[in-house]
BATIMAR-919522 format. One line per field, with one value per residue (C-alpha): y negated, x negated, z negated; residue number from 1; residue in one letter. Coordinates in Angstrom, 1 decimal, padded with zeros to 4 digits. Layout:
! residues N
north: [Y; ...]
east: [X; ...]
up: [Z; ...]
vexlo: [NUM; ...]
nuvo: [A; ...]
//
This chain:
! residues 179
north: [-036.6; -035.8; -032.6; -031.5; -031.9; -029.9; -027.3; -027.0; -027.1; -024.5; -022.1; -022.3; -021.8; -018.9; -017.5; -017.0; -015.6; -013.2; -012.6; -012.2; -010.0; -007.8; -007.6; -006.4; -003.2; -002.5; -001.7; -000.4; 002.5; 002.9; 004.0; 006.1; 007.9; 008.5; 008.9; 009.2; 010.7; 013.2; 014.6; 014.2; 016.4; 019.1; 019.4; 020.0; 022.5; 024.5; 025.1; 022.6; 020.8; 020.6; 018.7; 016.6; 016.5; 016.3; 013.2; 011.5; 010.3; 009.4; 007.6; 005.4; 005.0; 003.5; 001.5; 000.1; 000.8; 001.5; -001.6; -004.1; -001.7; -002.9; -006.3; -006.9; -004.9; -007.0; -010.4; -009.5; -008.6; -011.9; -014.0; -012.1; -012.5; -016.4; -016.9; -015.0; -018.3; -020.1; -019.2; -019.1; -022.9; -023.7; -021.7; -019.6; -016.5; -015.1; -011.6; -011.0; -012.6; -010.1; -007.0; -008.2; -010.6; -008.1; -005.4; -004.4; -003.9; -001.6; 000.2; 000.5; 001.8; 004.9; 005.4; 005.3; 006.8; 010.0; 010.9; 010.7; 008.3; 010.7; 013.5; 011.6; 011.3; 014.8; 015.4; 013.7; 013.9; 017.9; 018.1; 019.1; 022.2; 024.6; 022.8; 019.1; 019.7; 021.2; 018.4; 016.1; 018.1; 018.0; 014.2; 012.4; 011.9; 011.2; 009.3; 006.8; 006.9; 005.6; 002.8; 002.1; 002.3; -000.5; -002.5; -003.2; -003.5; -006.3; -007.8; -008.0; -010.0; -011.8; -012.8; -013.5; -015.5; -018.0; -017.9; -019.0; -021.5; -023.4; -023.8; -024.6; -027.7; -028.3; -029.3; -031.3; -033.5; -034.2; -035.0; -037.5; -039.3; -042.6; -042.7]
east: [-006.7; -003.7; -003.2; -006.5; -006.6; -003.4; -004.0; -007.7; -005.3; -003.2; -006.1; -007.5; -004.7; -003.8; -007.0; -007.0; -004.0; -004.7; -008.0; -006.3; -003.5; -006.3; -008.5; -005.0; -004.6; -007.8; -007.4; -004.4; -005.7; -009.2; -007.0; -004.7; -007.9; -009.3; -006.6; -003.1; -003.3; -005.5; -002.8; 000.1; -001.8; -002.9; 000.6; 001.9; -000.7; -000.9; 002.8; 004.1; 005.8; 009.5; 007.7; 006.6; 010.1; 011.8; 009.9; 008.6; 012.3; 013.3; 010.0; 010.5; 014.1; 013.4; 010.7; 011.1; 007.4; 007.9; 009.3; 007.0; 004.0; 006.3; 006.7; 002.5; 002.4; 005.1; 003.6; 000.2; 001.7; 003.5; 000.7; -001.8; 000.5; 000.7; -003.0; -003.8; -003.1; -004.2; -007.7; -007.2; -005.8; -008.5; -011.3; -012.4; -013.2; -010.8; -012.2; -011.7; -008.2; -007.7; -009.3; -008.8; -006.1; -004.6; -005.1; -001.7; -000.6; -003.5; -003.6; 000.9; 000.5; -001.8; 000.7; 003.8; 002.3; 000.7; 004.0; 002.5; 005.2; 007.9; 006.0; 005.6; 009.2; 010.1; 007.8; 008.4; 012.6; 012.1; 012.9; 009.4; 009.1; 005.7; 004.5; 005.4; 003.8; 000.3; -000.4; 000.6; -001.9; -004.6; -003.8; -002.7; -006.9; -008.3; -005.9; -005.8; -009.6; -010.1; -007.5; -009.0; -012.7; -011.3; -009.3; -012.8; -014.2; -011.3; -011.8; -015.8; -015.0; -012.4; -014.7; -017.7; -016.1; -015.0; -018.2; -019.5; -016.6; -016.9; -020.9; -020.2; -017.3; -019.5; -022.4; -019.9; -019.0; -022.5; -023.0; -019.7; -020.3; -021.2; -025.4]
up: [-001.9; -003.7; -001.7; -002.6; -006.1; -006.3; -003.8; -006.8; -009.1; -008.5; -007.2; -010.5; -012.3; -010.3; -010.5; -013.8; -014.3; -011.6; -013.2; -016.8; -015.6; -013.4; -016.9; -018.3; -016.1; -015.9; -019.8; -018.9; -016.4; -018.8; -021.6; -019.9; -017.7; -021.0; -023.5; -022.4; -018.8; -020.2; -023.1; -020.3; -018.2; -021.0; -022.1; -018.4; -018.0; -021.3; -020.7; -022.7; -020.5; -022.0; -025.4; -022.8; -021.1; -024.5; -025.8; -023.2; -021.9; -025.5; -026.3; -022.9; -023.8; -026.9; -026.5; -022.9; -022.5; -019.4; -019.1; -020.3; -018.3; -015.1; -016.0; -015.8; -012.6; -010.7; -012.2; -011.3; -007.4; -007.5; -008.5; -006.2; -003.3; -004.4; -004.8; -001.5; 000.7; -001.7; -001.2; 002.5; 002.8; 000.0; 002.1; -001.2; -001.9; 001.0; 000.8; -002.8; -002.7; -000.3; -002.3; -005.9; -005.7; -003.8; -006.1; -007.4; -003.6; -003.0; -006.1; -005.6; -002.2; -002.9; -005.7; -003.7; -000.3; -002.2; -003.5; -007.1; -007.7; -007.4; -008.7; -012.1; -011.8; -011.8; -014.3; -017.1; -016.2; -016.1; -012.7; -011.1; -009.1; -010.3; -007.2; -008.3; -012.1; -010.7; -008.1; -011.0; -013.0; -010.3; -009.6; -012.4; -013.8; -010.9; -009.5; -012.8; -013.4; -009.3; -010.0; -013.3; -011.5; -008.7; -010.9; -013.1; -010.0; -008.5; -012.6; -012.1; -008.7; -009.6; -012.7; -010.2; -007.9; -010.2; -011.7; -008.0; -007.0; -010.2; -010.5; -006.3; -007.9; -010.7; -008.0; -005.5; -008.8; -009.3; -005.6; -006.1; -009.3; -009.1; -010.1]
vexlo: [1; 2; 3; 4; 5; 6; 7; 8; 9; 10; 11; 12; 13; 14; 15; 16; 17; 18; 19; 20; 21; 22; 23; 24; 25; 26; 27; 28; 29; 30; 31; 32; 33; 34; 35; 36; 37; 38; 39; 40; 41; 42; 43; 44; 45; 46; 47; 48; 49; 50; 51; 52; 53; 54; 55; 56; 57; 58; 59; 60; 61; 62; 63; 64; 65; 66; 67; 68; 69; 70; 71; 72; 73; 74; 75; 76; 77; 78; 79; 80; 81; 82; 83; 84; 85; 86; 87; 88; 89; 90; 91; 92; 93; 94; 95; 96; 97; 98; 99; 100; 101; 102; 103; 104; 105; 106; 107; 108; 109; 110; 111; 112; 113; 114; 115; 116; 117; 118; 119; 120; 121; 122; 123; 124; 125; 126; 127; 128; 129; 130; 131; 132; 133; 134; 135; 136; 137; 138; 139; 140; 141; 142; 143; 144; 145; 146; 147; 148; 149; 150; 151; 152; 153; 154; 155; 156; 157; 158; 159; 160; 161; 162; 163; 164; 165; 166; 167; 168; 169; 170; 171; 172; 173; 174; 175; 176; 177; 178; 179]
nuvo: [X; X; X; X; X; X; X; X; X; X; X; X; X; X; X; X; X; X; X; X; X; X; X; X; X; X; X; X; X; X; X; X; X; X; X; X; X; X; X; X; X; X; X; X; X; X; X; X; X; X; X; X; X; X; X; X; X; X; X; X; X; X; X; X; X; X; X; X; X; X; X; X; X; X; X; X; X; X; X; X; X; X; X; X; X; X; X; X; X; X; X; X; X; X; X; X; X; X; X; X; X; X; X; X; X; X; X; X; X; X; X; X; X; X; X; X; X; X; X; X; X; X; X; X; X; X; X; X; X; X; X; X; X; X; X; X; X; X; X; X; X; X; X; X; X; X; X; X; X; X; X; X; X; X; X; X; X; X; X; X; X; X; X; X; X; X; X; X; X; X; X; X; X; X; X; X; X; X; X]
//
């Protein structure tokens, strides 16, 4: 009994964290697809890349932006990668533990394995071949505006399925309490 209450416990817990953090990025990527992405890839491709260059180090120096965006992104992978068994020991919502819990992995793997990752690098360091900047010019909107597009997804069934487990706890506590 013990086991169970804290295994409920800490699927909750993590749930809503992972839930919270996925929320989080979601607003993250929105913003940039509509906002920031958007002036990152006008200055690359009206040629004014080295303002670009010339700021954008400084600015990330300075603020550790960078930083703190990193420090979500690794929290939410930890606590997805937590609440994944979680769910699978509990027998909840396995599939979106492994979609939305998962989220971060997925959305980090595209990045990594389309080379954007190092192409975003070069760019903003003022390293990038013509090459590097114009698939960072065709890429960068797209590629934020699908991740936003499945992280509200991953948010709306994160949000969904604890909508569903709670009403199913809510009914088993009926079905337990003493009449």
């Amino acid at each position: 009994m013990a086991e169970t209450v804290i295994l409920r416990r800490a699927y909750w817990v993590l749930w809503f964290a992972v839930t919270m953090l996925t929320g989080i990025l979601s607003g993250f990527l929105v913003s940039h697809s509509i906002m920031l992405g958007r002036y990152f890839t006008w200055l690359i491709a009206s040629g004014n890349s080295q303002v670009f260059v010339d700021t954008f180090s400084i600015f990330r120096e300075a603020t550790r932006a960078n930083v703190h965006y990193n420090l979500v992104l690794w929290i939410s992978f930890v606590l997805g990668i937590a609440w994944t068994p979680i769910c699978f020991i509990a027998r909840k919502t396995r599939v979106v533990a492994v979609v939305a819990g998962l989220s971060t992995l997925w959305v980090g793997s595209v990045f990594f394995a389309s080379n954007f990752a190092s192409a975003e690098q070069a760019v903003t360091t003022g390293t990038a071949s013509e090459a590097v900047r114009q698939f960072f010019i065709s890429w960068n909107l797209p590629m934020h505006a699908s991740f936003a597009a499945f992280y509200s997804i991953c948010f709306f069934l994160l949000l969904l399925s604890g909508f569903k487990e709670g009403r199913k706890e809510g009914r088993m506590e009926c079905r337990r309490a003493p009449a």
